[in-house]
Phi, psi and omega in degrees: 000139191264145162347316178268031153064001175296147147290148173228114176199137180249102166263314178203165190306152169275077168285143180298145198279161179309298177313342176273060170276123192295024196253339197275035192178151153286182162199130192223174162269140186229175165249147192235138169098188180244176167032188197311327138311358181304156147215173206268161213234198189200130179234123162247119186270090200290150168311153173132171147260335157104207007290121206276146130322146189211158179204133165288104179290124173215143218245168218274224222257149176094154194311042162324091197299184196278352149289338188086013184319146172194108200043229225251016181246178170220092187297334207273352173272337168311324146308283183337274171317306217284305175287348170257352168289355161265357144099038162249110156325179175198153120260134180232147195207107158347097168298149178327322198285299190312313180283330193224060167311304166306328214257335210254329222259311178278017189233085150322310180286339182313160169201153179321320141354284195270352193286330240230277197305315182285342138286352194259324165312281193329340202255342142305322152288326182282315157312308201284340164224063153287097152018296198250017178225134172340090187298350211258339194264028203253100158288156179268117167248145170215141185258146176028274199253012173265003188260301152003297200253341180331289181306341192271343166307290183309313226273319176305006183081352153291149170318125165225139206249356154171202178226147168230127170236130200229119195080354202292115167271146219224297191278116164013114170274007178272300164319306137193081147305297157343255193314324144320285199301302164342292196295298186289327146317326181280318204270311181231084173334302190298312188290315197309328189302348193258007165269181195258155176304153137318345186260311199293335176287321181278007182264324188283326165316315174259359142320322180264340158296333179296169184273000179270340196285128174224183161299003194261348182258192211256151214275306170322325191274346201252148214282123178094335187111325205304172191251181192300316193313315185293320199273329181310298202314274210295357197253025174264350200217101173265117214281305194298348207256307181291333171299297193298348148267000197262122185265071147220167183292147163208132171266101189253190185207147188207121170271164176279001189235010180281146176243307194308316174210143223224157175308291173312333196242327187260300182288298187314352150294302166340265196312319168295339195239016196218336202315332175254029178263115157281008201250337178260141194230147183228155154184138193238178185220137192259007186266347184286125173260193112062265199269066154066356172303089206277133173194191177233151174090179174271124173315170187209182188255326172313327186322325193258012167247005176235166199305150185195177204212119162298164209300125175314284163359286188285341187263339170284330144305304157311282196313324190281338189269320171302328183243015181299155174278000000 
């Protein structure tokens, strides 16, 4: 399980979701950043002269290739494909930690910072001066701990004409880790035994809330492994706080069936702290978890080995908003 609580397992092939016709759009490859951190990227492209709307995909918390793979799904090429058949670019990009995993991995000092902001600037200049794509109209979308960092992305001085946030938590991510481990324990007894308890996540937790955390302590003690340096970064960094200075529209969506990041606990940071924004939009889908799956029942982590498509529905929402005035 990756930070963002996902599974990764390649079970069966990916066929394109129905909304996704690949006849309306290209696809060329790009490189996104400079020097020993570049990574290689994907620009998809509707027919047309445009000028189209765009968007940067960023993708949630763990070594994520640029589809989002998780088993036989890609939410994040579902996105992609699903808004340029509605005639939005989309560029998605390997995230650091995937392409140069050992190297991100020997680096101490890294932090979500650097996981995040310096590829989603770069994948933001490289839409804008795409021939066919609106330069003044180029947006951010980000899933779970990419919605999340979304605002610090817009905050960073590129043109950003807004944000869609999908999934963004709002709550600790040491916390909830907690809560996750809570939730799966009630629902799927077999994952949680393969996770740290609840008394051990909440020690960890609170190490990193503590006055004790410093860069010297050690990565064994810490939720994930990660070394102290990821945890200062993120715990330094309040998404609703950052948001709330940036005078651009922002959407956000949330499913009800997400455990991972939650109505109650995550969008409701979103909402208290956004709340007198006529620029800002919520919306939630109750059949959705986690990645936008539409199902019944209570999510599961098993949920994710077998094929799914995100929900037309978020992607006709999204799109509509991207091309809105």
């Amino acid at each position: 399980m990756t930070p963002d609580g996902s599974v990764e397992v390649n079970l069966e092939a990916w066929q394109p979701p129905e909304y996704a016709d690949p006849g309306l759009f290209d696809e060329h490859e790009v490189t996104v950043g400079s020097g020993a951190l570049a990574v290689p990227g994907t620009v998809t492209v509707p027919h047309g002269e445009g000028p189209h709307p765009a968007a940067v995909l960023l993708a949630g918390g763990g070594p994520f290739d640029r589809d989002g793979t998780a088993g036989p799904n890609k939410n994040l090429k579902d996105i992609a494909w699903g808004l340029a058949a509605h005639g939005v670019a989309v560029l998605r990009f390997d995230k650091v930690t995937h392409a140069h995993g050992e190297q991100v991995a020997a680096t101490p000092e890294f932090t979500p910072t650097d996981e995040y902001v310096p590829h989603a600037v770069a994948g933001i200049e490289i839409l804008r001066g795409l021939p066919t794509v609106d330069d003044g109209r180029v947006f951010v979308i980000g899933h779970s701990m990419g919605g999340k960092f979304a605002p610090r992305v817009a905050a960073a001085g590129s043109k950003v004409a807004g944000l869609v946030v999908l999934a963004g938590d709002t709550v600790p991510m040491q916390w909830s880790m907690v809560r996750v481990i809570e939730y799966l324990t009630k629902t799927d007894p077999a994952t949680a035994a393969l996770l740290p308890t609840v008394e051990a996540a909440t020690e960890q937790a609170e190490l990193v809330d503590g006055p004790d955390l410093s860069p010297a302590t050690s990565a064994a003690a810490l939720p994930f492994g990660m070394p102290a340096p990821y945890w200062l970064d993120l715990r330094a960094y309040d998404p609703v706080a950052v948001a709330a200075t940036l005078d651009l529209p922002m959407l956000f969506l949330q499913g009800e069936r997400d455990y991972q990041v939650t109505v109650d606990g995550d969008l409701a940071g979103w909402r208290a702290g956004l709340a007198d924004r006529p620029d800002v939009t919520f919306r939630t889908y109750a059949a959705d978890d986690h990645l936008f799956f539409p199902g019944t029942g209570p999510s599961i982590p098993e949920d994710y080995t077998r094929p799914h498509h995100v929900d037309p529905e978020v992607i006709t929402d999204v799109a509509a908003w991207l091309k809105s005035d």
